[in-house]
C-alpha positions in Angstrom: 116.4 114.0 124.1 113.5 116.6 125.2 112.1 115.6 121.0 112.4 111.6 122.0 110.5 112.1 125.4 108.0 114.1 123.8 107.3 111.4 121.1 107.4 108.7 123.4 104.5 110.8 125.8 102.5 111.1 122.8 102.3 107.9 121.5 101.7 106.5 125.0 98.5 108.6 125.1 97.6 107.6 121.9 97.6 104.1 123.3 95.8 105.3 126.5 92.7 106.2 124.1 90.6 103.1 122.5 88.0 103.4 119.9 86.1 100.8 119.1 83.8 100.5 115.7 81.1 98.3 115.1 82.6 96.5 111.6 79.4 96.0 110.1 78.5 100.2 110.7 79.4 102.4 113.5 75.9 104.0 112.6 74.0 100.6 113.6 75.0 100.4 117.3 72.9 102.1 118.6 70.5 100.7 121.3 67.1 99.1 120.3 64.2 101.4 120.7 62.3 97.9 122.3 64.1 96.3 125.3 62.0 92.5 123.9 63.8 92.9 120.9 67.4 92.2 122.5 66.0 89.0 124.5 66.3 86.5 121.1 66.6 83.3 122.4 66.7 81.7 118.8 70.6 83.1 119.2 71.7 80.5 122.5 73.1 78.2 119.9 75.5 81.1 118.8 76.3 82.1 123.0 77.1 78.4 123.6 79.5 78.2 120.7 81.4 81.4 121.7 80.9 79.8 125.3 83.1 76.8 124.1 86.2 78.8 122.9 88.9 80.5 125.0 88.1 84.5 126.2 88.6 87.0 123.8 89.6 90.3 124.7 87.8 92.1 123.9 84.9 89.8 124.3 82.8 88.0 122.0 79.4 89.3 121.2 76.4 88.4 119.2 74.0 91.2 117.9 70.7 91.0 116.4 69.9 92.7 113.2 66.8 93.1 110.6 68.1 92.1 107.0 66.4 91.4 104.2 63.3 91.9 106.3 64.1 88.7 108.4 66.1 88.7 112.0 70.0 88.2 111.0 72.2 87.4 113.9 76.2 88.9 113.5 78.7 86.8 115.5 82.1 88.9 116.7 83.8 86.5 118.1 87.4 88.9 118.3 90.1 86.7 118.0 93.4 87.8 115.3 91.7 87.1 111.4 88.3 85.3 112.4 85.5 86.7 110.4 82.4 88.2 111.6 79.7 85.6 110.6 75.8 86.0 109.9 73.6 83.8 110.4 70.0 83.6 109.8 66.9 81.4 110.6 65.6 78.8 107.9 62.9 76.4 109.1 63.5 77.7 112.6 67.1 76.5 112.5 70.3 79.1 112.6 72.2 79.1 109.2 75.3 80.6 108.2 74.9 83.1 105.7 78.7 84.6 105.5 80.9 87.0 106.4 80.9 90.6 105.9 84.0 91.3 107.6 86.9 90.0 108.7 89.4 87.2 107.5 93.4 88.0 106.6 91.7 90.7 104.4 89.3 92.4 106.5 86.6 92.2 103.9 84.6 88.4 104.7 84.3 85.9 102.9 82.2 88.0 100.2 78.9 85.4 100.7 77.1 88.8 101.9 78.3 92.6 100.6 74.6 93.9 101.3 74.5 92.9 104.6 77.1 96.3 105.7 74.2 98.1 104.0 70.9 96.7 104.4 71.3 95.5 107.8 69.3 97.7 110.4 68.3 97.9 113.7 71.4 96.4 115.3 71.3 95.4 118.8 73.5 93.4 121.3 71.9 90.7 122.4 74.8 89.0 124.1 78.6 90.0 125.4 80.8 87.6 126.9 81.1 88.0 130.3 84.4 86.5 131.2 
């Protein structure tokens, strides 16, 4: 009895502590060094969209990135299997690029592998506040 009350106080600390990790790299979250470069308003069209669906928890968010020297915006939108999309900017216009992450497999769509590594400079731009 002592061994099952034991176990059962572990495991409810366990879920007591919550880590979350950025999916594309828990080395890219950190804060931008330039407080303008987290006010992209070339990413609204990707806020209203996640506007539009049902709260996530935990929220959706959209963070700006530099990839392949242009600015590459990753959508988490945090619901069960979605992927994590990136999108760029062609002829001013958002694009979808792919997924790096995500799906039933956790690994995208496979439409961007270099993005988990080339991507730098992430920085939220955007988390839903509902």
């Amino acid at each position: 009895m002592k061994t099952l009350l034991v176990l059962v106080g572990f495991w409810g600390c366990l879920g007591m502590v919550q880590c979350q990790k950025d999916s594309v790299s828990p080395d890219k979250q950190a804060d931008c060094d330039l407080p303008l470069a987290c006010s992209d308003t070339r990413a609204q069209p990707l806020i209203d969209e996640l506007l539009r669906t049902p709260k996530a928890n935990p929220a959706g968010e959209v963070w700006l990135y530099t990839w392949q020297g242009q600015p590459a915006y990753l959508v988490k939108s945090f619901r069960p299997d979605d992927f994590v999309k990136v999108y760029n900017l062609n002829n001013n216009q958002l694009r979808y690029v792919g997924a790096p992450s995500g799906g039933i497999s956790g690994k995208g769509d496979g439409k961007c592998p270099s993005f988990t590594s080339e991507a730098t400079g992430g920085c939220l731009l955007w988390r839903d506040p509902r």
